[in-house]
DOLUM-11520 format. One line per 4 residues: number of its first residue (from 1); for each residue x, y, z of N, C-alpha, C. Coordinates in steps of 0.2 Angstrom, whole numbers, plus 5000, padded with zeros to 4 digits. Layout:
// residues N
NUM) X,Y,Z,X,Y,Z,X,Y,Z ~ ... .
This chain:
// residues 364
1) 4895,5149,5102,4895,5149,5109,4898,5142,5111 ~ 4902,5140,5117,4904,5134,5119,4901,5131,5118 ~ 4901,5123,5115,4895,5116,5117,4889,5116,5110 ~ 4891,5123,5108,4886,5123,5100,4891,5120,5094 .
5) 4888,5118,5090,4888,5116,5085,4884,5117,5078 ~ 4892,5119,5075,4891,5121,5066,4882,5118,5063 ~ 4877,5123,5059,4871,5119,5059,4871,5118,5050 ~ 4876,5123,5046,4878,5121,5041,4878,5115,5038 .
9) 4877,5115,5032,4876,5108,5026,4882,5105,5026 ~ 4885,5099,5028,4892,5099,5027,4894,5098,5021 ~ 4889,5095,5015,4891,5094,5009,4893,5100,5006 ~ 4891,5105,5008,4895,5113,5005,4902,5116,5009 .
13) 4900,5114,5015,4903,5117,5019,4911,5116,5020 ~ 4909,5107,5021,4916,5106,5025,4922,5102,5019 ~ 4930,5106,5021,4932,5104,5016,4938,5098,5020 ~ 4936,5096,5026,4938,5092,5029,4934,5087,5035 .
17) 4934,5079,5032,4930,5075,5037,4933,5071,5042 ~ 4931,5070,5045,4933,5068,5054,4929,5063,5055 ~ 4932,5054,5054,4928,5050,5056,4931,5046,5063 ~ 4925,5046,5066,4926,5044,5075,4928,5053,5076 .
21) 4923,5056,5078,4924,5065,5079,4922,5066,5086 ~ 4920,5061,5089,4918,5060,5097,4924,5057,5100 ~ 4929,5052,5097,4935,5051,5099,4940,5056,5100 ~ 4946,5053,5105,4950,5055,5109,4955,5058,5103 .
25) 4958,5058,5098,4962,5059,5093,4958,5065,5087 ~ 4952,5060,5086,4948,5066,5081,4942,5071,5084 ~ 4942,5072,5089,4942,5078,5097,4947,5085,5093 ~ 4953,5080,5094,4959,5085,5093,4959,5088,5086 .
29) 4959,5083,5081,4957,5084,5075,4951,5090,5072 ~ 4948,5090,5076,4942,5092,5076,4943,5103,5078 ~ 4948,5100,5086,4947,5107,5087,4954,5112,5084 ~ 4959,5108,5080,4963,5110,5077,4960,5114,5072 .
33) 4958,5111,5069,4955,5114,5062,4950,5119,5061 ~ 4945,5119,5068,4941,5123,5069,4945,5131,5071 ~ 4950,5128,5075,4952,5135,5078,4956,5138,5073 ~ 4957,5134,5067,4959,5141,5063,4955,5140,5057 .
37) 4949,5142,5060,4942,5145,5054,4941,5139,5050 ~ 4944,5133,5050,4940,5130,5043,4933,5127,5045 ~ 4933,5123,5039,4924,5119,5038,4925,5112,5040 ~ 4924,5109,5045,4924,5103,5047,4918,5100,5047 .
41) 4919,5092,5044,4912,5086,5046,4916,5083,5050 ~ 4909,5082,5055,4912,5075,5061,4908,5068,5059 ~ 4909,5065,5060,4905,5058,5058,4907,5056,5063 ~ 4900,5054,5067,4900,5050,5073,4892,5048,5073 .
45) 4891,5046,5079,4884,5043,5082,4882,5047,5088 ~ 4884,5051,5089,4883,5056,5095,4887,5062,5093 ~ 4884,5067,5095,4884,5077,5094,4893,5077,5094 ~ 4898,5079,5092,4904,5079,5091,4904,5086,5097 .
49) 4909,5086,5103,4908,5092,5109,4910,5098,5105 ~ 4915,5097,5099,4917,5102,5096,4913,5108,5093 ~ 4914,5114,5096,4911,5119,5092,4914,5120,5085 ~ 4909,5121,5082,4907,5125,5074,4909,5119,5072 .
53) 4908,5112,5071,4908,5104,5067,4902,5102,5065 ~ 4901,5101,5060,4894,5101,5057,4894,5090,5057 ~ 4889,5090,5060,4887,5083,5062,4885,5080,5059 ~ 4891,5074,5056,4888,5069,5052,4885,5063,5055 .
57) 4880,5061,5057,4877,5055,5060,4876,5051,5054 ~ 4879,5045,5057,4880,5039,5054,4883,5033,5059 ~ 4881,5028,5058,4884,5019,5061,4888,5019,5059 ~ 4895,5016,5058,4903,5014,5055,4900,5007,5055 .
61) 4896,5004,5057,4895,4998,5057,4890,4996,5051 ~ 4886,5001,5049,4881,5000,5045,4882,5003,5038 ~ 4884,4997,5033,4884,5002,5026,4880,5006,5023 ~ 4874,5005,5023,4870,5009,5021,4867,5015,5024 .
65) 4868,5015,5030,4869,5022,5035,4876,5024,5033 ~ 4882,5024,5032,4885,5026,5029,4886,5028,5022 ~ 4882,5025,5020,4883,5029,5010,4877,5033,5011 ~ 4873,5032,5016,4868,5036,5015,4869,5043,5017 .
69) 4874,5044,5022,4876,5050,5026,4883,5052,5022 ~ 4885,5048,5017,4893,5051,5013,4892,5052,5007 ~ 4885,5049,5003,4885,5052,4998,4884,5059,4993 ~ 4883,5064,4998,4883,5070,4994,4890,5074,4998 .
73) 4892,5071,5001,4898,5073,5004,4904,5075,5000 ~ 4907,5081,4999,4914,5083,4995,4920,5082,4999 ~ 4920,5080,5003,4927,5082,5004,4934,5083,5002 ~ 4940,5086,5004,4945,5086,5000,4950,5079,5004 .
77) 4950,5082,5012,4953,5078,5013,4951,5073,5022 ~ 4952,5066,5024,4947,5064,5027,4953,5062,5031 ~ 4950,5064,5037,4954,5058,5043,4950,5052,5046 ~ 4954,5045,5046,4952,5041,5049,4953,5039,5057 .
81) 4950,5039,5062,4952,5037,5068,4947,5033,5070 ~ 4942,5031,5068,4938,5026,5074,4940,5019,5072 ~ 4938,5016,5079,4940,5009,5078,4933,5006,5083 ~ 4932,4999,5081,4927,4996,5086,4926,4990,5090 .
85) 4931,4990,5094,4933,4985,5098,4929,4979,5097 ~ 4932,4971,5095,4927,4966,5095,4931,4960,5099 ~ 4928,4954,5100,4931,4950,5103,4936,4944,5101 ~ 4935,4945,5096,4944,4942,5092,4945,4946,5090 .
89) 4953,4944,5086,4959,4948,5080,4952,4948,5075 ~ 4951,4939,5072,4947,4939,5067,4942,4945,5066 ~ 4939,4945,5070,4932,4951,5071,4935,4957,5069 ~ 4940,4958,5073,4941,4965,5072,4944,4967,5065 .
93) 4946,4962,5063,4948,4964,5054,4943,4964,5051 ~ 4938,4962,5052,4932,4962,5047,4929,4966,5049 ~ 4931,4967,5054,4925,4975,5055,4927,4979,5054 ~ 4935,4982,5057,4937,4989,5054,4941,4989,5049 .
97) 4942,4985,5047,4942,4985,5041,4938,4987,5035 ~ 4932,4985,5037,4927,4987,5035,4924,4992,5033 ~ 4924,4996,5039,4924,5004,5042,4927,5008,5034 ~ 4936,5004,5036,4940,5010,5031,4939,5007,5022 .
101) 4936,5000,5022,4933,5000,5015,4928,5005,5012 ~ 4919,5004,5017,4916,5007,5017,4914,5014,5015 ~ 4919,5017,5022,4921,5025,5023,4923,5029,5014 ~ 4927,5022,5011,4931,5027,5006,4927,5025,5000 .
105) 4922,5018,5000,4918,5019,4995,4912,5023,4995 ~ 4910,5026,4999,4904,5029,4999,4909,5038,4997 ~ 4914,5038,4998,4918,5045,4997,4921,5043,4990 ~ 4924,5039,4990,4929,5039,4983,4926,5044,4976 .
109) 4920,5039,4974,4918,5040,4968,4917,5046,4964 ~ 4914,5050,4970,4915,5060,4968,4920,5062,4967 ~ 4926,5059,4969,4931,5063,4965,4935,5070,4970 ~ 4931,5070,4975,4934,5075,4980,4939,5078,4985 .
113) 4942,5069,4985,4947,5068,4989,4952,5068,4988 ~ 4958,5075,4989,4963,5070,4988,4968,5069,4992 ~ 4968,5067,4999,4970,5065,5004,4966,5062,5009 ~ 4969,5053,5012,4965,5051,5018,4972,5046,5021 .
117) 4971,5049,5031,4975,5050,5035,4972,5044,5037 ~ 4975,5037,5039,4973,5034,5044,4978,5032,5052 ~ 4973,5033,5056,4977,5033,5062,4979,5026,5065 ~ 4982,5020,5066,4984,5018,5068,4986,5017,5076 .
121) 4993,5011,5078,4994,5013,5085,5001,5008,5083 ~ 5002,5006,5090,5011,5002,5091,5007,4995,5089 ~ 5001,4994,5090,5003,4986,5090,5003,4985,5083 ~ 5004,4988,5078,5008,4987,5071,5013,4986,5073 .
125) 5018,4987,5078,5022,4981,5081,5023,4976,5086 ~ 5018,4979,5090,5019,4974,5094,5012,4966,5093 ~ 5008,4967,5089,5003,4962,5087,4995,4964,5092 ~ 4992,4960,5092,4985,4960,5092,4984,4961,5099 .
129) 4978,4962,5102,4977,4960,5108,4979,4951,5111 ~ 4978,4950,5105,4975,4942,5107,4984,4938,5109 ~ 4987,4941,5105,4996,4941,5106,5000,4945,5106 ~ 4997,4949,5111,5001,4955,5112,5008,4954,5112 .
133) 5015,4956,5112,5020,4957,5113,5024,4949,5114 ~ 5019,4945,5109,5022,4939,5111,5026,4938,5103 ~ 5031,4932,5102,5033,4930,5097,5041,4934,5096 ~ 5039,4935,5089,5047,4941,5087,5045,4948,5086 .
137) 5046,4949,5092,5043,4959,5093,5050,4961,5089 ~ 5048,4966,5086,5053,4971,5082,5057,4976,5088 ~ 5064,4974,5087,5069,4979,5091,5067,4986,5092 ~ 5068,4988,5099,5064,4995,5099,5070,5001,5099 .
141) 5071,5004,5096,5065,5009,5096,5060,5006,5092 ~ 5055,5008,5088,5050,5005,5083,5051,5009,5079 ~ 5053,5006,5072,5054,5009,5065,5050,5008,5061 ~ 5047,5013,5057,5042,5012,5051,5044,5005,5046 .
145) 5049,5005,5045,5052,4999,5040,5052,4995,5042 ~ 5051,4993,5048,5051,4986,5050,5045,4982,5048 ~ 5046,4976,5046,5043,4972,5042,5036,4971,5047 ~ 5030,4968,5045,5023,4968,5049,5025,4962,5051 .
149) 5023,4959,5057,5021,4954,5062,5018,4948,5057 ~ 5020,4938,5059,5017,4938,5056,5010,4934,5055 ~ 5008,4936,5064,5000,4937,5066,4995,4941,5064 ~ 4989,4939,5062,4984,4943,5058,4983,4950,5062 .
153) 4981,4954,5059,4982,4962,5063,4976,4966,5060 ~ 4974,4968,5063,4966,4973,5060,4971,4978,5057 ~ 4975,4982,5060,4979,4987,5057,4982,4985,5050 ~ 4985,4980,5049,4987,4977,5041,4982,4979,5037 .
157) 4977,4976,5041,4970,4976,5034,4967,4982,5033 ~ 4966,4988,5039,4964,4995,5037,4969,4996,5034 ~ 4976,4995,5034,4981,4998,5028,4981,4996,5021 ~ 4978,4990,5020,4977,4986,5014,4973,4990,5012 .
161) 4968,4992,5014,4958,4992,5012,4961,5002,5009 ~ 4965,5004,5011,4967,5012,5012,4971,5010,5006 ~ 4978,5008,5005,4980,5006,4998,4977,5005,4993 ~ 4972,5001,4995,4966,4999,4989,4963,5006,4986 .
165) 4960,5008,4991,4956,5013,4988,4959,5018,4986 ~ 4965,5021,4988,4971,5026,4984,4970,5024,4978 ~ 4973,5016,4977,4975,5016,4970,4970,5017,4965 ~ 4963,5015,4969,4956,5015,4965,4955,5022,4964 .
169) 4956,5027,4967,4951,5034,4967,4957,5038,4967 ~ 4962,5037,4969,4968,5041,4964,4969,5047,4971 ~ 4969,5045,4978,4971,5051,4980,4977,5049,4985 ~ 4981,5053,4988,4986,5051,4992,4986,5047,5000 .
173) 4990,5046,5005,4989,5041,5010,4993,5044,5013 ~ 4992,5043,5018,4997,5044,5026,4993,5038,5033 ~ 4999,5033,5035,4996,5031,5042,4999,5033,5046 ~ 4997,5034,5054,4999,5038,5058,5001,5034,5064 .
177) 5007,5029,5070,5007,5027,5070,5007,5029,5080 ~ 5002,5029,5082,5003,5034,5090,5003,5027,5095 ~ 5007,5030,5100,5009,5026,5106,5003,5028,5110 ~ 5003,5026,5117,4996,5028,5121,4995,5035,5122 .
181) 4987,5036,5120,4986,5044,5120,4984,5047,5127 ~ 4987,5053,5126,4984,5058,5131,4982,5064,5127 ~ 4974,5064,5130,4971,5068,5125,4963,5069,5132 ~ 4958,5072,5127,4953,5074,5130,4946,5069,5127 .
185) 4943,5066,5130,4937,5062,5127,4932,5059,5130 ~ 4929,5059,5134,4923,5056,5139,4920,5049,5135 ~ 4920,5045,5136,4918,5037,5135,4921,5032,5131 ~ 4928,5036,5130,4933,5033,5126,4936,5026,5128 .
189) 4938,5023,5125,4941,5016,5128,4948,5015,5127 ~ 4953,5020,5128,4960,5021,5127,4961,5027,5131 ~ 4957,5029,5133,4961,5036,5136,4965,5036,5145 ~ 4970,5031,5145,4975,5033,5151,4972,5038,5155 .
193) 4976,5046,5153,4976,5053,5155,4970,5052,5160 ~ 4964,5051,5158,4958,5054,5161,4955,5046,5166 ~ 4958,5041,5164,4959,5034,5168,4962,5035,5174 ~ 4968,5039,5175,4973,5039,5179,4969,5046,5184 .
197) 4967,5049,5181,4966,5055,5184,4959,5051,5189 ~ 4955,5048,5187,4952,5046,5191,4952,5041,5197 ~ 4957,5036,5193,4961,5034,5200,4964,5037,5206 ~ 4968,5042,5205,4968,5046,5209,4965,5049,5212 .
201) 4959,5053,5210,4954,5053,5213,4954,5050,5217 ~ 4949,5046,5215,4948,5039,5222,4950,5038,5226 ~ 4959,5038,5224,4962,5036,5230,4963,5043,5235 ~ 4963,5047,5233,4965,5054,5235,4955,5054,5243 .
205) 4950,5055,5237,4944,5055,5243,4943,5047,5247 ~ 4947,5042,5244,4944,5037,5252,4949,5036,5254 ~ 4956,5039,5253,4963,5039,5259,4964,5033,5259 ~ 4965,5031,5249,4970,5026,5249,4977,5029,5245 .
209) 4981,5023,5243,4989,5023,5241,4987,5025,5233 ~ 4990,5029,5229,4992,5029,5223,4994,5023,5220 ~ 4992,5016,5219,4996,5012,5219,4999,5013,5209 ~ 5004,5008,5209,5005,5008,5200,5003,5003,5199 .
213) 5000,5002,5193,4997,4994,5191,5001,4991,5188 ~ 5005,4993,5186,5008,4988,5182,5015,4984,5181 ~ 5017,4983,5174,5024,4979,5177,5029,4982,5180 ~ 5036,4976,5181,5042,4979,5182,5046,4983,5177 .
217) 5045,4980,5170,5048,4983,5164,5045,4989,5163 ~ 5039,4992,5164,5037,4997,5161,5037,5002,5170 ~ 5037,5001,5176,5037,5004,5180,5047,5008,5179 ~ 5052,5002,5177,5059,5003,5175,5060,5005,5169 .
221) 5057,5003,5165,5062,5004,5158,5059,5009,5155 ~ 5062,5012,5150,5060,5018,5146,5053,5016,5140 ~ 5050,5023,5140,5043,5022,5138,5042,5029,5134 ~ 5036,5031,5130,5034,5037,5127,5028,5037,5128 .
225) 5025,5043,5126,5016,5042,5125,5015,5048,5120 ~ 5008,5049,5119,5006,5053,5112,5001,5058,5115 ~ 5002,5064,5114,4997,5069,5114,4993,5069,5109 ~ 4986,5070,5111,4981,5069,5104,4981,5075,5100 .
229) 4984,5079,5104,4984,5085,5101,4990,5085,5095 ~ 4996,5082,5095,5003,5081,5093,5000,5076,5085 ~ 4997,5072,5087,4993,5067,5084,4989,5071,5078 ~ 4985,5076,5079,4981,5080,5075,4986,5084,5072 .
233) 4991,5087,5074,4995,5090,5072,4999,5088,5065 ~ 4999,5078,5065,5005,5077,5060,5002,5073,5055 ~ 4994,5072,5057,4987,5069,5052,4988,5078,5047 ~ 4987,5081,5052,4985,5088,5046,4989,5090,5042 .
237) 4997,5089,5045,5002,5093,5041,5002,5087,5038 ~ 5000,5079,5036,5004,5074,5031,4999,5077,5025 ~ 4989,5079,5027,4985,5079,5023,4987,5084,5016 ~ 4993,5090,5021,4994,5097,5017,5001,5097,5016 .
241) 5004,5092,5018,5013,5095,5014,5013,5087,5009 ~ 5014,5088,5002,5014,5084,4996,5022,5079,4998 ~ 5026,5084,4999,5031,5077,5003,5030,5072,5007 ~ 5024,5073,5008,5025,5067,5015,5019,5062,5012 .
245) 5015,5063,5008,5012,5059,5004,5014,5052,5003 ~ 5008,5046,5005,5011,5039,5005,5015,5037,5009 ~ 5015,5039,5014,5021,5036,5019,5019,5035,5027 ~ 5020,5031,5030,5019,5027,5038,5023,5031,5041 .
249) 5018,5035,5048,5027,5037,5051,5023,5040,5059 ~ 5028,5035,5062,5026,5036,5071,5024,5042,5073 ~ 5022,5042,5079,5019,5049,5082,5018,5048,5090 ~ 5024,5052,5093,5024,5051,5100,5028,5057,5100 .
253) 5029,5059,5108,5029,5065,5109,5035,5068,5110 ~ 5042,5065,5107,5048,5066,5108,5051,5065,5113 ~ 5050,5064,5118,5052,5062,5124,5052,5056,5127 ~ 5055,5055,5132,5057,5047,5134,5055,5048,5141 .
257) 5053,5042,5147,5053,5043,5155,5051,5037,5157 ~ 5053,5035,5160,5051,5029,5169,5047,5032,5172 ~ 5040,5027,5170,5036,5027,5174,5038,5028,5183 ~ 5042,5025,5184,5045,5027,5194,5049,5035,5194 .
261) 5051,5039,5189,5051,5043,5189,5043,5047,5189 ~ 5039,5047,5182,5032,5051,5181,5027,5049,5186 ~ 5027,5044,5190,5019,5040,5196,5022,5046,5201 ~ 5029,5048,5204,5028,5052,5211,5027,5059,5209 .
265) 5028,5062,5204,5025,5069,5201,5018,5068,5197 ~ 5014,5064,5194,5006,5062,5196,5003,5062,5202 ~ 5007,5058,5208,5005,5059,5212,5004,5064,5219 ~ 5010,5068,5216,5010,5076,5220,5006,5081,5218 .
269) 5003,5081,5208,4998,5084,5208,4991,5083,5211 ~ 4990,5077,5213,4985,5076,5214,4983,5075,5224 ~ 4989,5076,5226,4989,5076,5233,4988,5069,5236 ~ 4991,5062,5233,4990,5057,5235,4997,5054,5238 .
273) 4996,5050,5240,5002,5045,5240,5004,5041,5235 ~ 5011,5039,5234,5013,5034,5226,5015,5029,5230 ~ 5015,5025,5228,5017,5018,5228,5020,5014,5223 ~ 5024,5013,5222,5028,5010,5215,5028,5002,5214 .
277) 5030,4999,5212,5029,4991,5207,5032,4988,5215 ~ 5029,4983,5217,5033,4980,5224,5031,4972,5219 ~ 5034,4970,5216,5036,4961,5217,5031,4958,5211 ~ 5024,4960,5209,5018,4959,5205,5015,4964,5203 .
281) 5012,4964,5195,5006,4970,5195,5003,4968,5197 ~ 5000,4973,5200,4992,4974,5203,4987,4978,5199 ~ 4985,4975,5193,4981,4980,5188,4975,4984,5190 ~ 4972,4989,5188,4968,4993,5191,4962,4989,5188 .
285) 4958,4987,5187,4954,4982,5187,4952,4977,5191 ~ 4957,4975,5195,4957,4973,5204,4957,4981,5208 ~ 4961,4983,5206,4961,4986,5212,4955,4993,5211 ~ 4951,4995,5209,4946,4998,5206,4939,4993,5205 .
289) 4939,4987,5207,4933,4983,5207,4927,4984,5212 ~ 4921,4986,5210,4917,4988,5215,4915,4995,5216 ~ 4919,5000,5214,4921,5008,5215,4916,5010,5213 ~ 4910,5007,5208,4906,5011,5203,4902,5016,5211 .
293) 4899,5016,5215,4896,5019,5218,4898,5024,5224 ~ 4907,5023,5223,4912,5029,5224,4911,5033,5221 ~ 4912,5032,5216,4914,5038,5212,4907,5040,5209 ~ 4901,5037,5210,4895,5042,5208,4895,5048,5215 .
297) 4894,5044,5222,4895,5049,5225,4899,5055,5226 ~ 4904,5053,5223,4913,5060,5224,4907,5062,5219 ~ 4905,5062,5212,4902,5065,5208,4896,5069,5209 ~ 4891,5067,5214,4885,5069,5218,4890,5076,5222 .
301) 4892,5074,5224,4898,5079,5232,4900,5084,5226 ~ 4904,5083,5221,4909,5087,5222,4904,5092,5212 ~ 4898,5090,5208,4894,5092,5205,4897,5091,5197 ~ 4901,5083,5198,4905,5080,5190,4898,5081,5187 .
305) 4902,5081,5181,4896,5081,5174,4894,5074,5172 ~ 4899,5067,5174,4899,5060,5174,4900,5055,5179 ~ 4894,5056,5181,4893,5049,5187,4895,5041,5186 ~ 4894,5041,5179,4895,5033,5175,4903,5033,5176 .
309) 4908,5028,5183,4914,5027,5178,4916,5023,5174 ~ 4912,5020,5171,4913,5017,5166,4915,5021,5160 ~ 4911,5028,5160,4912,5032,5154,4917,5037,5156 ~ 4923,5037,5160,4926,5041,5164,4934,5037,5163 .
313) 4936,5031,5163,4939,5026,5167,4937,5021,5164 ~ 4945,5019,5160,4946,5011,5155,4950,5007,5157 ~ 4949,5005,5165,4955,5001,5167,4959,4995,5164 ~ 4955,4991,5160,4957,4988,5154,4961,4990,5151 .
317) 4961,4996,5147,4966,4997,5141,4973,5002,5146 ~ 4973,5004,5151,4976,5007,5154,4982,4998,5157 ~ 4979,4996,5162,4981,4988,5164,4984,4987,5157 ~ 4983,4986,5151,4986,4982,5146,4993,4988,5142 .
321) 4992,4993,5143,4998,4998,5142,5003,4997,5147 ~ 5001,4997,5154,5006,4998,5160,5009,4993,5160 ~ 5003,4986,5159,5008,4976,5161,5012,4975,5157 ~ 5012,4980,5151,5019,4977,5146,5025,4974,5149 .
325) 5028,4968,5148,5033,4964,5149,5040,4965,5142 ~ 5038,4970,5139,5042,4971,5136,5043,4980,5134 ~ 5048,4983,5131,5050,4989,5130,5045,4992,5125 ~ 5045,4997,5124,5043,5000,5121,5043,5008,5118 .
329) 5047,5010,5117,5051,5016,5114,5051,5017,5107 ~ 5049,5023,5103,5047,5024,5098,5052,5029,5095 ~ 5055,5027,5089,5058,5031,5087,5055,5037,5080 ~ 5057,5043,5081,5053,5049,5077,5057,5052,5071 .
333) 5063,5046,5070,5068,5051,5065,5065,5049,5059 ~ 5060,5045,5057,5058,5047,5049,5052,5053,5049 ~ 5048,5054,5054,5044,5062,5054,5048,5068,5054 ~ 5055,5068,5056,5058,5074,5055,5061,5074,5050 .
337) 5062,5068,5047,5068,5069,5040,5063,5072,5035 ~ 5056,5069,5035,5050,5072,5033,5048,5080,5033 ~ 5051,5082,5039,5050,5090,5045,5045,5092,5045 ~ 5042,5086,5050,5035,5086,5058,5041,5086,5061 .
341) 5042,5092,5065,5045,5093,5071,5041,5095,5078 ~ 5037,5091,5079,5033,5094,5082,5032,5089,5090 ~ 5031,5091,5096,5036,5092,5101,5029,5091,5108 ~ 5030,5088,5112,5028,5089,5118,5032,5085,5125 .
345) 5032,5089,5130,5034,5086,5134,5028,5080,5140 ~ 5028,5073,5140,5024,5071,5142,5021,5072,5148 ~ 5027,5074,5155,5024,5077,5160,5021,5084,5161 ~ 5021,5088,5157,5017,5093,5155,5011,5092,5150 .
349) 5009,5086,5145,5005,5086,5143,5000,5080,5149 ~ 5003,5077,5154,4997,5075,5157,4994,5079,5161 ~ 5000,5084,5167,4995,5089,5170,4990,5094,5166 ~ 4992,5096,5158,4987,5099,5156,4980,5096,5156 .
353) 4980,5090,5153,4973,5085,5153,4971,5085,5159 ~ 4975,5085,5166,4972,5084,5172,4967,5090,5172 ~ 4974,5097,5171,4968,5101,5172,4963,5105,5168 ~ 4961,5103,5162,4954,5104,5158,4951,5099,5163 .
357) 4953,5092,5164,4947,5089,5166,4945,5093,5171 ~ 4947,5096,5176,4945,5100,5179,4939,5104,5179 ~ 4941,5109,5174,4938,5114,5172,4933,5111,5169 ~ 4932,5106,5167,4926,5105,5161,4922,5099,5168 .
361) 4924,5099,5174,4919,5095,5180,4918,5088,5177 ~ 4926,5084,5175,4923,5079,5175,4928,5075,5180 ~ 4933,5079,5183,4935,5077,5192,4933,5083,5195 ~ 4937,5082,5201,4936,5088,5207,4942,5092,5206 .
């Protein structure tokens, strides 16, 4: 039944693990796998929405919560997507790093494994929060060959820590390398789609302007993004086709667009007015300051299932996608010389998210 979850032993069961199975990526991962009958563990801290996933609870932070929750675990093959945001580069290398150490010492030494997916993002080129987009950004499109950044990167070091243990426990690797996603996830802290969708809103019930947050370059120049679903798709086929083993390879959704094109079709869906880049970003973080008790009420009025927008709405990571002052276009010709052909249109993949959120009551 919908919202139930697999109660199965996952150490028999599942021949595929999904770490961060409450995330926006391993969501997808999650319902991929399920919908065509297999045996799934989700390893998270909270009940994974996906039906028939058998719940691995455990910390990602705590090693012994996690050996203790991985050790009788089989799997054959494991995806990696969680990450734990900290307050420097530093931090964040030692902590998810960490993560994908951890994760693959408490799995390796059974011998069960032989594939693990790690999912990544752009700022393997573009660099860290802390130097976003500054220095010598790699010519875009973004190619897998191009040489890493030469500022510390938490993503180097999950690559390192994932090599490592290949070599040690003898199984193959794939990294995955997605643009901003658009996908389905409640408390996620990357989720645009269901950010945007909420802005809207707002602006739609207190009859203001759709504004755009962010820069001139990204309201004008060309851009991409990632269906989380597309994401699941080319994690699963790298775990199952032997050719694609060992190898780094982008993931965006084959299409290109201008923001001042995509903001007045958002905003037609949602019956708002658009407003486009006039002179300065106006990040949503100014301009959404204060809302929390807008949007419990629309919630109250309209019977959303999440009153908190904090767990709705990451105007932060949305603000730091749109203010790009620099290009970002992603090129897919090594997944297809590989043949992942696999395809979404963006303004078709963001009404669809609009409308689950819908359906699942967490806009109007």
């Amino acid at each position: 039944m919908p919202g139930s979850t697999e109660t199965t032993n996952p150490t028999t069961q599942s021949s595929t693990l999904v770490v961060g199975a409450t995330g926006i990526s391993g969501t997808a991962i999650c319902e991929l796998l399920t919908n065509r009958g297999e045996h799934v563990g989700g390893l998270s801290r909270r009940q994974p929405s996906v039906p028939r996933v058998a719940h691995v609870a455990a910390d990602l932070l705590d090693r012994e919560s996690l050996a203790a929750a991985l050790t009788e675990l089989r799997p054959t093959a494991v995806h990696l997507t969680a990450w734990v945001r900290q307050p420097t580069e530093a931090e964040n290398i030692q902590v998810n790093a960490g993560i994908v150490r951890d994760v693959l010492a408490a799995l390796g030494p059974a011998g069960s494994v032989r594939h693990v997916a790690l999912m990544t993002g752009l700022k393997h080129y573009l660099g860290p929060f802390e130097s976003y987009g500054q220095g010598d950004v790699p010519e875009t499109p973004f190619r897998e060959e191009q040489p890493r950044l030469s500022s510390p990167n938490f993503y180097y070091a999950q690559e390192d820590e994932l090599f490592a243990a290949a070599e040690r426990y003898g199984f193959s690797w794939s990294v995955h390398r997605s643009h901003t996603i658009v996908g389905h996830a409640v408390g996620n802290a990357m989720n645009m789609s269901l950010t945007l969708a909420v802005q809207a809103t707002l602006c739609r019930e207190l009859d203001l302007p759709f504004v755009f947050p962010g820069s001139a370059q990204q309201w004008n120049g060309l851009t991409d993004v990632t269906d989380a679903s597309l994401v699941a798709e080319q994690m699963v086929w790298a775990a199952e086709t032997p050719g694609a083993a060992n190898q780094a390879f982008n993931i965006v959704n084959g299409d290109v667009f201008r923001w001042r094109w995509m903001w007045p079709r958002l905003a037609e869906h949602f019956g708002v007015e658009p407003e486009g880049f006039d002179g300065e970003p106006r990040p949503l973080e100014q301009q959404m300051a204060g809302r929390e008790d807008d949007w419990r009420h629309i919630a109250e009025r309209h019977g959303l299932v999440e009153p908190d927008i904090g767990r709705v709405a990451s105007w932060w990571h949305t603000d730091g996608d749109l203010g790009r002052e620099i290009e970002c276009v992603t090129d897919m010709g090594k997944s297809r010389k590989f043949g992942f052909l696999g395809y979404r249109s963006s303004l078709d993949s963001l009404l669809a998210q609009f409308a689950r959120y819908q359906r699942e009551r967490l806009i109007p």
